[in-house]
C-alpha positions in Angstrom: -43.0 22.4 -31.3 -42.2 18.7 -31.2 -39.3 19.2 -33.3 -38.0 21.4 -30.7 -38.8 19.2 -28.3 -37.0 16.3 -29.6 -33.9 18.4 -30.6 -33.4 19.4 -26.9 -34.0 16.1 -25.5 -31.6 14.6 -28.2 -28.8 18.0 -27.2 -28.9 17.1 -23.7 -28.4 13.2 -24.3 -25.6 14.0 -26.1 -24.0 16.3 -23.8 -24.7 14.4 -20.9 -23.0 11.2 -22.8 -19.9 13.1 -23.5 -19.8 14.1 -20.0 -19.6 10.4 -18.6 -17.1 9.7 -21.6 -14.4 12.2 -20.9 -14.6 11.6 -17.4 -10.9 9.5 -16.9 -9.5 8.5 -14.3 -6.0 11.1 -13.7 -2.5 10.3 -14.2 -1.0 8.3 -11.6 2.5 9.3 -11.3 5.5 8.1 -8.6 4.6 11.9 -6.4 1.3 10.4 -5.8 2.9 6.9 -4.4 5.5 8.5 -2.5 2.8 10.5 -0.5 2.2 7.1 0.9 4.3 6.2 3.8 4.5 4.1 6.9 5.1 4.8 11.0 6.3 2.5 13.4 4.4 3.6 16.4 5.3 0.9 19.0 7.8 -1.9 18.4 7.9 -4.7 21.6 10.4 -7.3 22.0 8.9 -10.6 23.6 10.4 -14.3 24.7 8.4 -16.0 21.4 9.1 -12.6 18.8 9.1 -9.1 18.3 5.6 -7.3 18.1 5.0 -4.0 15.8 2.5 -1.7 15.4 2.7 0.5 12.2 0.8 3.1 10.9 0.0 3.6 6.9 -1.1 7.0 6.2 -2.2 7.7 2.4 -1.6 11.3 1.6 -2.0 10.5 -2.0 -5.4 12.0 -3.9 -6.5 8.3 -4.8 -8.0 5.2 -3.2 -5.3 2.6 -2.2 -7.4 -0.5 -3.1 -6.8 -4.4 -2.2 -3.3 -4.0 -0.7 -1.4 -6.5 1.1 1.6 -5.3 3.8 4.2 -7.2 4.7 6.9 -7.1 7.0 10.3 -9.2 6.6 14.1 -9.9 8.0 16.7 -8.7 5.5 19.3 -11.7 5.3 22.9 -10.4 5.7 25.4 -11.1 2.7 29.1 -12.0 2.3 29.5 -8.8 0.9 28.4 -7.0 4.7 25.2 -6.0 2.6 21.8 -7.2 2.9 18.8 -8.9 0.0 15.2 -9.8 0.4 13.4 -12.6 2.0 11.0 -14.8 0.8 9.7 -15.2 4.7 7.5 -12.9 4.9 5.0 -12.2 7.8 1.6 -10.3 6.3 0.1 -7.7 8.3 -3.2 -7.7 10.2 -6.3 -4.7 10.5 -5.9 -4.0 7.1 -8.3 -2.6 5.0 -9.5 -3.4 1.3 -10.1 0.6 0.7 -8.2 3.3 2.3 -9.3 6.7 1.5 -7.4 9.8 1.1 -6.0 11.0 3.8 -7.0 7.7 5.6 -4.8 6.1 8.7 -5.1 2.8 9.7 -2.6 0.9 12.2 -1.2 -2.4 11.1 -0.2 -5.6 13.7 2.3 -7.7 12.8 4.1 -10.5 15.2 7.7 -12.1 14.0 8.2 -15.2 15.9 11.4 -16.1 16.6 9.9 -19.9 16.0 10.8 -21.3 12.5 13.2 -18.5 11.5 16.5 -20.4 11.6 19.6 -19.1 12.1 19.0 -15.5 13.7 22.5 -14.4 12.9 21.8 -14.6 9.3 18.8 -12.2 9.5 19.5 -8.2 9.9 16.1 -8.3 12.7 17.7 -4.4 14.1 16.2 -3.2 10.7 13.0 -5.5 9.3 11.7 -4.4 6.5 8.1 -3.1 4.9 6.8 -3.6 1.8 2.8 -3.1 0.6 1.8 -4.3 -2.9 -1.5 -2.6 -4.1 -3.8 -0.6 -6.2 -4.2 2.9 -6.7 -7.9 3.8 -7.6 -8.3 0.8 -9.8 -7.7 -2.8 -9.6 -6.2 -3.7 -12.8 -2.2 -4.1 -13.9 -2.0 -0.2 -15.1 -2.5 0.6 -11.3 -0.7 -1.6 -9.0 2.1 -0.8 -7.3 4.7 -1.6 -4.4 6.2 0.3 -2.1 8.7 -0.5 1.1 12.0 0.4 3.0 12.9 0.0 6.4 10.4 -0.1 8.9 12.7 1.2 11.8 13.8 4.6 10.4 17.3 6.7 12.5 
C-alpha cells in the first residue's frame, strides 16, 4: 500500500514538474507588433507649442511592458527628404503594463521654445516612435515601433 502510495505521489510530482517546464512563453513575431498602433485623437496649436493627444491601442496577444513613447520633429534634408531627431519630447499617462486589448491616451506638449530654427523641422508631420517589451523584459523581447503621427 505504501508503495502505491509513494509511486502516485512521486507520478504526479513529475507530471506536474513537466507541466511548469514546457510551459514557454510563444513566438513573438513582427504580426504581433504590427497589431500595435497609435491614434492622434486631438492635435491643438498654441502661442508656446503644439499640444497632442494620442491614443496606443495593443491589439497584440502579449503584455507591452516598460515602454517609453516619444514624439519628435523630422529635420528636412538637402535632398527634399527628411532624418531623425535626437530632440525628442517623451510622452505623459503612460503605463508600465498595457494589457491586451488595452487603450490608454498619451499627452505630449512640443514647445516651440528651444527648438531653433523652425524651418529646418518638418512640424506638419511629427513623428512617433515607442521602444518596449513585449511580455518580457529582457533583450529577446524589446522592440520599437513609430511612423508618422499625423496620418492623410
Amino acid at each position: 500500500m505504501k508503495i502505491k502510495l509513494l509511486f502516485s505521489l512521486a507520478l504526479i510530482l513529475t507530471l506536474l514538474l513537466v507541466g511548469c517546464v514546457n510551459k514557454q512563453t510563444p513566438e513573438i513575431t513582427t504580426d504581433d507588433i504590427n497589431k500595435i498602433s497609435f491614434d492622434l485623437i486631438k492635435k491643438q496649436t498654441l502661442k508656446e507649442g503644439i499640444s497632442y493627444s494620442i491614443r496606443l491601442v495593443n491589439q497584440s496577444d502579449f503584455v507591452i511592458k516598460q515602454n517609453d513613447v516619444f514624439v519628435y520633429y523630422p529635420i528636412k534634408t538637402k535632398s527634399g527628404g527628411s532624418k531623425g531627431n535626437e530632440y525628442k519630447i517623451e510622452a505623459k499617462g503612460n503605463k508600465l503594463d498595457i494589457m491586451p486589448g488595452g487603450k490608454i491616451t498619451l499627452d505630449v506638449f512640443m514647445p516651440f521654445e528651444g527648438m531653433g530654427d523652425k524651418s529646418l523641422l518638418v512640424i506638419e508631420y511629427p513623428h512617433i516612435q515607442l521602444i518596449g517589451y513585449l511580455e518580457t523584459v529582457d533583450n529577446k523581447h524589446q522592440f520599437s515601433i513609430g511612423g508618422d503621427l499625423i496620418k492623410e
